[in-house]
N, C-alpha and C positions, 0 to 999 in steps of 0.2 A: 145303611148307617150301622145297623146291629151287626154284618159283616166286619166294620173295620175293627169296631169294638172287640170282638173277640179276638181277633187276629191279635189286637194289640194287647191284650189279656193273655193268651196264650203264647206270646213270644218272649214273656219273661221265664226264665227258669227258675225264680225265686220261687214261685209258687210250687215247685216240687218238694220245698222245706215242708211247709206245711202239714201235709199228712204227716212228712215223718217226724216232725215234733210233736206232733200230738201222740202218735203211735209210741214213739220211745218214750215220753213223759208216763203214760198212762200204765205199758209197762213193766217199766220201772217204778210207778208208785202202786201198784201192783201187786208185786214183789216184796215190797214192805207194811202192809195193810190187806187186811180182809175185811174191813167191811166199804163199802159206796163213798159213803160221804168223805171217812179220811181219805182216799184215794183218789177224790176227783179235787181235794182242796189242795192234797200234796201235790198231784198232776199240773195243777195251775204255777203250784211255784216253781216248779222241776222246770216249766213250760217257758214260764219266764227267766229262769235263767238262763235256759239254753238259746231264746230270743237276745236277751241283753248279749250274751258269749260271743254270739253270731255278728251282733253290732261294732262291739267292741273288733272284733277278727275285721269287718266290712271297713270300719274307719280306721284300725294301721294301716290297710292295705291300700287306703285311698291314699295317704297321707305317706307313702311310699312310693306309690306311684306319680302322684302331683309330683313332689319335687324331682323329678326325674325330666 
């Protein structure tokens, strides 16, 4: 059973966003901030926009492809 589970966890590619949203959010809020705390609250927003950005790109694309 833990077999299929990962199989089915590892057969999305989505999951290779991941790190690299984190990595580009942190940095790039990095970059703008030296100390901890401003950087991991700017990383959270950088974080989220680039998830929303991602969404928004995910839904023209579906909605492109349906009418077709």
């Amino acid at each position: 059973m833990d077999h299929l589970v990962l199989a089915a966890i590892e057969s999305h590619d989505i999951w290779y966003a991941l790190p690299l949203v984190v990595a580009v959010s942190l940095v790039y809020s990095a970059t703008r901030n030296e100390q901890v705390v401003p950087i991991l609250t700017h990383a959270v927003r950088v974080g989220v926009w680039i998830v929303g950005f991602m969404a928004v790109v995910f839904v023209a694309l579906l909605l492109i492809s349906w009418r077709r």
